[in-house]
N, C-alpha and C positions, 0 to 999 in steps of 0.2 A: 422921614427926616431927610431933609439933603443934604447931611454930610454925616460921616461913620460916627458916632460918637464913642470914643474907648473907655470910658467912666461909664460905673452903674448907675442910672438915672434911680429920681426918685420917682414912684408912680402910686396917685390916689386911684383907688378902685371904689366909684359906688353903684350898688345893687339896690334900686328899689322896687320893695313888693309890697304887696295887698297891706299886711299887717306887719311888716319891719323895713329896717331901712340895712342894709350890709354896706359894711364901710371897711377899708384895708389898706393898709401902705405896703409897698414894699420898695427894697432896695435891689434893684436887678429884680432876681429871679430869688431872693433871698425876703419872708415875709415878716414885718416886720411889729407889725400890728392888726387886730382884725376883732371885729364887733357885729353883734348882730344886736341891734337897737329892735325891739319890739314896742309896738305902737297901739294902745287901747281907741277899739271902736268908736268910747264915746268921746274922745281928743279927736279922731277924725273926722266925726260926724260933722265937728263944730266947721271946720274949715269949707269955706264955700266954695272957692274956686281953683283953679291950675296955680294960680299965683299963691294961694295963702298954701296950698298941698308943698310947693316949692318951698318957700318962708318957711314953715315949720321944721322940714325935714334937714333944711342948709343951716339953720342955727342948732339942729342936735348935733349933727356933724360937725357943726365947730366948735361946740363943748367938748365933744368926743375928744377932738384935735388939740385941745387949749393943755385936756386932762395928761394930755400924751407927750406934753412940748411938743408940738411938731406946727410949725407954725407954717402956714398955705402955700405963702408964697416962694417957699423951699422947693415947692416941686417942680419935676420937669414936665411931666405929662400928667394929666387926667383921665381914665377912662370909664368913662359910664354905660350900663347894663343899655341897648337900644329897646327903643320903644316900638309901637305900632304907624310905621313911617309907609312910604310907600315900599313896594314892591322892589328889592338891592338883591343884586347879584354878592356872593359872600364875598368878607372883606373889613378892611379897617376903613371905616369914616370921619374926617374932621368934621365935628359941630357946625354948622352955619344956620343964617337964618332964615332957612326955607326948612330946615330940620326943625329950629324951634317953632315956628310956625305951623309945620305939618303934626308935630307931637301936641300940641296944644288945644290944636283946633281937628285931632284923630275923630274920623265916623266913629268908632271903638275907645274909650277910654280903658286905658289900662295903670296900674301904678308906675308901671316900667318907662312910661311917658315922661315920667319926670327926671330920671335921671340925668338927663344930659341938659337941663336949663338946671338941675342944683349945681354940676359941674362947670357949666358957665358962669353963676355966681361965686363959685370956691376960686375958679380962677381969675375971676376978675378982669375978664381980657389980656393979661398977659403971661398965662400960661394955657396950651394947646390942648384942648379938649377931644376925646374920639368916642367915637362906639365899635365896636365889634361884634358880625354876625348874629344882627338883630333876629327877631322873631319870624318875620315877616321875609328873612335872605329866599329870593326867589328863583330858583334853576330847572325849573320841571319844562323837559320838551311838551313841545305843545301839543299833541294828541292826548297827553296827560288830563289837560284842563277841561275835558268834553265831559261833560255831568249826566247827560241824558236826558235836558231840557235844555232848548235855547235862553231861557229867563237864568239858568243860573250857572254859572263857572267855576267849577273847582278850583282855589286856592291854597297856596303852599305859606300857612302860618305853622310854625314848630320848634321844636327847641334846636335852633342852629347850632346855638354855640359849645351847646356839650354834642352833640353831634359832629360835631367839626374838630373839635377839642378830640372825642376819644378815638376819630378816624385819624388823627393826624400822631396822637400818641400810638396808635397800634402800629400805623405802618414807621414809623421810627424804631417799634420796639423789634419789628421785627425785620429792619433793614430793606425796608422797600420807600417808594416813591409815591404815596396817599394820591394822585396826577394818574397812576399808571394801575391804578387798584380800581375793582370792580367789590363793592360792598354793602352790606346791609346792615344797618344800626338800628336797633331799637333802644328808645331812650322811654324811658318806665318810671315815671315822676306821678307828682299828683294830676299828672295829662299823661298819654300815653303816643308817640309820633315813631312811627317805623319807616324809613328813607333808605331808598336805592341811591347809592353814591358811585355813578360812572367816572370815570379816570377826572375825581375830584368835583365835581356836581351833582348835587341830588336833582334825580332827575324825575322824581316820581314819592309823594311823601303824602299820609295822610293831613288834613286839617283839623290839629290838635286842642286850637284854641275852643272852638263851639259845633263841631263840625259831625269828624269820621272818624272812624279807628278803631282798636278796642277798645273796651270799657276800661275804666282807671280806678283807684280810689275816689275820685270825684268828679267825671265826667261819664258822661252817657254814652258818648262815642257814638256811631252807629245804628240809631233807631229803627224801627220798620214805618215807612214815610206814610202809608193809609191813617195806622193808625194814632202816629202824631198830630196828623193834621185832623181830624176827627175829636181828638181830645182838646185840640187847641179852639175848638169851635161850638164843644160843648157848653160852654158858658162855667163850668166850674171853677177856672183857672184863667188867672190874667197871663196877660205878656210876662212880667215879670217874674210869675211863677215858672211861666214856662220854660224861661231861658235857665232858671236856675237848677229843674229839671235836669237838663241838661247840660251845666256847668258849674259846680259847686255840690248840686244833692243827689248827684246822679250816680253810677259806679258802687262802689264797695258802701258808700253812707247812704245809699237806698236802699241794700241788699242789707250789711250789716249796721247800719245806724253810726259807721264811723268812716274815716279813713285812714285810722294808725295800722298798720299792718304788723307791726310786734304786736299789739295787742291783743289783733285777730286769733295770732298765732299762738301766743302765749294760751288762749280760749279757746284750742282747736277743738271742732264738733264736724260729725259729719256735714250738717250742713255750710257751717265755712268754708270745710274744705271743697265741697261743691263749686262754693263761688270760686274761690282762688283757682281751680282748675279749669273754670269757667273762662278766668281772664286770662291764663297763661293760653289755653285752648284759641283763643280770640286773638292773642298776638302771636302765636305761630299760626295764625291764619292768613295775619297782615305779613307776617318774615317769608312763606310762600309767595303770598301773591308780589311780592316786589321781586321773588327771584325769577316770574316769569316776565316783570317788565326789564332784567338785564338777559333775557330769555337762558338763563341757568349757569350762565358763566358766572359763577360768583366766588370768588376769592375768599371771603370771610364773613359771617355773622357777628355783630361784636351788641354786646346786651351791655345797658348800662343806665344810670339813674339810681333811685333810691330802693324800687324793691328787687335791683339786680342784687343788694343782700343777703335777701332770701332765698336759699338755697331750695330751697320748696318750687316759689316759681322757677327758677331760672331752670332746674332740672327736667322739671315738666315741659318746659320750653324744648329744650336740648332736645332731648328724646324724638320729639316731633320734628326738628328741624335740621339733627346733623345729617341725615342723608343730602342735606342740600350744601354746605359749606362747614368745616370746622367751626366752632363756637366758642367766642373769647367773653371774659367777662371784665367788666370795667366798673365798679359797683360806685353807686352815687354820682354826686356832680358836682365841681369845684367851681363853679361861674368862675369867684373871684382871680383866681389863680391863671385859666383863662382868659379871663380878658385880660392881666395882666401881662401873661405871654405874649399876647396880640400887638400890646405896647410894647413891650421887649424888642418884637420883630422888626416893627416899624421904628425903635431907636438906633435898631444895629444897619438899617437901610435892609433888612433879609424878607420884607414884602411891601411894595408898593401900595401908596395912600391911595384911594377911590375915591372920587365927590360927588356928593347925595344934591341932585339939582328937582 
């Protein structure tokens, strides 16, 4: 913002995913209302295109809002979950339309595409829409990106925002300068992304979305590349299978037939607990291998996401990796609260807007 504003703004926060829509107000820093809208398959199925995906999800949200009194054009900011844009260095971005354009017309469709054209409808043009620390926030030095074929280049898609989110809460919590820290996060969702963060850039991160990494609850992570491409050529399996192999049916709902991990646990058997140690084993493999890309100087470990609740994984994690750095735990992920902050920041002038061209 160009000028300090001493009032607590008002700020919409929408999150959207696969099968819901997350919607939030808050007052400052202070929340005021929050929803998680769940959306059946076969209301989705129906919608054909980016535009009707928009429509639908901008008029639940304004029942939501009608239900709330809180009526649109009260607010100051907008901030929406980013999508699959190009390749941003981290940071707050005003909406424009080369953003709605690039989200729209995304090689990759994702649900999160749409949040910043629902937000340009809610405000109507005359309130300021942003994103913050999209998926796709890209800082990896370039030796990073060498694949070990010319046809293909390693990229940095991953959960920035809680990654960024709980590097900047750690080094707050413990009175340092997140600029001047040397760190490693792993964020342990139903994706799993573990990023080297040099004095404030990930410098080195797997590719969470369809890519590398550990195994997750529902991603494959990390295949052995013969024998994928061998299966893919067998004729048993389409394209579509196979991506979903590897994004959606892969991970703990190949192994175990689900992805709830209280579940698991609640049903613990030897062989569950195989996998789980499987996967905890698999991301202290990635929390090594980043601490030889900050070559060992590493300030802190910090574990976070949803199964950083489970004391199970997180300790089996520990065990394998304090010799390399202290280990903090920051359990779950608050997008919304997050991006909020983000708007915060940029109301008080305390971080400079970036534009997405």
């Amino acid at each position: 913002m160009k000028q300090e504003q001493s009032r607590m703004p008002l700020l919409a926060v929408i999150n959207t995913g696969s099968t819901s829509t997350k919607l939030a107000v808050f007052k400052g820093n202070e929340l005021l209302f929050e929803d998680k809208i769940a959306h059946s398959e076969t209301e989705l199925n129906r919608l054909k295109n980016f535009e009707e995906q928009v429509n639908y999800r901008l008029n639940i949200i304004l029942n939501h809002l009608k239900k709330q009194k809180i009526v649109p054009d009260k607010f100051d900011l907008i901030m929406a979950r980013g999508g699959l844009i190009k390749p941003v260095v981290s940071g707050v971005y005003k909406v424009n339309k080369q953003m709605l354009h690039d989200l729209k017309y995304a090689p990759k469709q994702h649900a999160s595409n749409l949040a910043a054209a629902i937000g340009m409808h809610l405000g109507n043009d005359k309130i300021p829409v942003y994103i913050a620390d999209p998926v796709v926030v890209d800082e990896m030095q370039d030796i990073a990106r060498y694949s070990g074929h010319r046809l293909f280049t390693r990229k940095s898609i991953f959960h920035a925002l809680n990654h960024k989110a709980v590097a900047r809460k750690f080094a707050d919590l413990t009175q340092q300068n997140y600029n001047r820290l040397n760190l490693i996060v792993a964020h342990m969702g139903g994706g799993i992304s573990v990023g080297a963060h040099q004095n404030g850039s990930v410098i080195d991160v797997n590719q969470a979305l369809d890519g590398e990494g550990p195994f997750s609850p529902e991603r494959s992570g990390t295949l052995p590349a013969g024998d994928l491409v061998r299966m893919a050529f067998s004729g048993n399996y389409t394209q579509d299978e196979m991506l979903k192999m590897i994004t959606g049916k892969g991970g703990l709902v190949s192994y175990l037939g689900t992805n709830n991990l209280e579940e698991i646990e609640k049903n613990l058997n030897p062989e569950n607990q195989k996998i789980l140690d499987a996967l905890a084993y698999q991301v202290s493999k990635s929390i090594g291998e980043m601490a030889t890309v900050l070559k060992g100087q590493v300030d802190a470990i910090i574990l976070t996401g949803g199964l950083a609740y489970s004391s199970l994984i997180t300790d089996s994690i520990k065990e394998r990796v304090v010799f390399i750095a202290p280990v903090h735990i920051f359990p779950g992920e608050d997008e919304m609260r997050a991006l909020a902050q983000n708007a915060l920041l940029l109301w008080q002038n305390k971080l400079k807007l970036k534009t997405y061209k």
